[in-house]
C-alpha positions, 0 to 999 in steps of 0.5 A, a space after each residue: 593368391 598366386 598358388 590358389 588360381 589353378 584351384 580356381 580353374 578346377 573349381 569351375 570346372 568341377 563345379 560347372 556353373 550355369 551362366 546366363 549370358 546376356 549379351 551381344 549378337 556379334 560375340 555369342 558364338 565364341 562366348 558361348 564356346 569359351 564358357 564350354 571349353 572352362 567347363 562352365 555352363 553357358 545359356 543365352 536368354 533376353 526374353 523379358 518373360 523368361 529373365 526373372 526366372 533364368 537369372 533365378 536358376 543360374 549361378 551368375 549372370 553376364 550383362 554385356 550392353 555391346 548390341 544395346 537396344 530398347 527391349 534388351 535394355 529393359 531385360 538387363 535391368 530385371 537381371 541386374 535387380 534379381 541378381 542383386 536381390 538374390 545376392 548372387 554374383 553378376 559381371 557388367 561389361 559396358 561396352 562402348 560407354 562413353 559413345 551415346 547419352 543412352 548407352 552411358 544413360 543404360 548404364 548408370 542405371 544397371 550400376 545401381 544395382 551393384 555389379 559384382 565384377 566391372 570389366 572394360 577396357 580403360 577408356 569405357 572405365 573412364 566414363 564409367 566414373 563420368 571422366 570423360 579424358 579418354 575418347 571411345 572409338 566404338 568399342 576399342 579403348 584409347 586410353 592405357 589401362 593404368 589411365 583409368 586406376 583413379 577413376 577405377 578406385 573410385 567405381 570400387 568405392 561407390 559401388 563395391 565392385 571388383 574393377 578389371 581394367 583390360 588391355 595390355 597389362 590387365 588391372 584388377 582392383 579392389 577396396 584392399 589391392 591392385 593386381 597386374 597381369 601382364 599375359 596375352 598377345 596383342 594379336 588378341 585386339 583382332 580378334 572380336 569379342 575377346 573381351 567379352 568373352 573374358 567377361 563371361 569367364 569372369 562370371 563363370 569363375 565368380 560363380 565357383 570362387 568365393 573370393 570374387 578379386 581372385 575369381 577375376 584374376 583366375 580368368 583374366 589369368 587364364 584367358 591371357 596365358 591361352 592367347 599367349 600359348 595359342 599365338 605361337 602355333 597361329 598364323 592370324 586371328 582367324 586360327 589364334 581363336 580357334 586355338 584359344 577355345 582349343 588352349 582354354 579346353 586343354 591347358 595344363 598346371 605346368 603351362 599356366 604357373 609356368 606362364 603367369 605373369 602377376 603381381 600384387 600390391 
């Protein structure tokens, strides 16, 4: 697999995805740019009146729960339900799970219309699978990713799901292997919406790649060695996501092989 990442990342580039994003206020920006910068087509749309026939036309669809309210709710659940029944690929990020009855309530409903891609950090994997061992504080983990594996495994097996357990080493599962990437920098925790933002390229990349597992790892991959590379030339958060828009727009073969850090059992 680890050969054929880069040719991944080519491929959404060459391939320009549109990726209807359904997400929250604070990370819109910064989503929207990150998807841009890999050559992906971003657009924003929650009008109900509209879903059926934005998720109809995009190549894959993002739904992130971050600024969860009545109205956005309804218009992930008609995203999810025609992105499931026009098989086409779909990521839930579920921020915050775990912290409100109607967040986990949400959320249990858009699971059944089978994600393709799950991400979130391991205390939002955790209540995912209703193992609440791991506290939420807002939408920061408190948990290990390899905390969440088991309950992980078991998302995987209920919904056929690619599973992505962010944090310091990434965990990305499926029903045949687990993959580790231990990229990124931890200055990368302050910068908000880093997360979601790897849910978006997740989207873009399952929309260009067959394999949806490598499409996962591709971006997570791709995202973790730019924050990587952006740190050494940053003097804070501020000026590490500017450069990691920049790293994301210009990385080259020899830096992401030279930097990827993977393994796979």
């Amino acid at each position: 697999m680890e050969k054929s990442l880069w040719k991944h990342i080519q491929s959404v580039k060459k391939q320009s995805p549109l990726v209807h994003n359904i997400t929250n206020y604070v990370v819109m920006n910064t989503t929207a740019n990150a998807l841009l910068a890999v050559g992906a087509s971003p657009v924003m749309a929650h009008a109900k009146a509209e879903i059926k026939d934005m998720a109809g036309i995009a190549n894959a669809i993002l739904i992130n729960i971050g600024t969860l309210d009545e109205y956005w709710s309804e218009a992930m659940l008609m995203a999810a339900e025609t992105a499931h029944s026009l098989n086409k690929p779909w990521v839930l990020d579920p921020v915050g799970a775990g912290a409100t009855p109607y967040r986990d309530e949400i959320i249990q409903q858009l699971l059944q219309f089978r994600p393709t891609v799950i991400r979130g950090n391991a205390s939002e994997i955790l209540a995912l699978s209703k193992s609440n061992t791991a506290a939420t504080k807002g939408v920061d983990s408190t948990a290990s990713s390899n905390a969440a594996i088991d309950e992980a495994r078991k998302l995987v097996e209920q919904y056929g799901s690619v599973v992505c357990i962010s944090g310091e080493t990434d965990v990305i599962l499926d029903a045949n292997k687990q993959i580790l990437l231990k990229n990124g920098h931890a200055m990368m925790t302050k910068v908000t919406g880093l997360g979601c933002t790897a849910s978006a390229l997740i989207a873009a990349f399952a929309a260009a790649v067959n394999d949806k597992t490598a499409a996962t790892t591709a971006a997570m991959a791709l995202l973790g060695i730019a924050g990587e590379l952006s740190e050494k030339q940053s003097s804070g958060p501020g000026s590490l996501q500017m450069h990691i828009l920049d790293k994301l727009y210009t990385i080259t073969e020899t830096e992401f092989n030279a930097h990827l850090n993977i393994s796979i059992s």
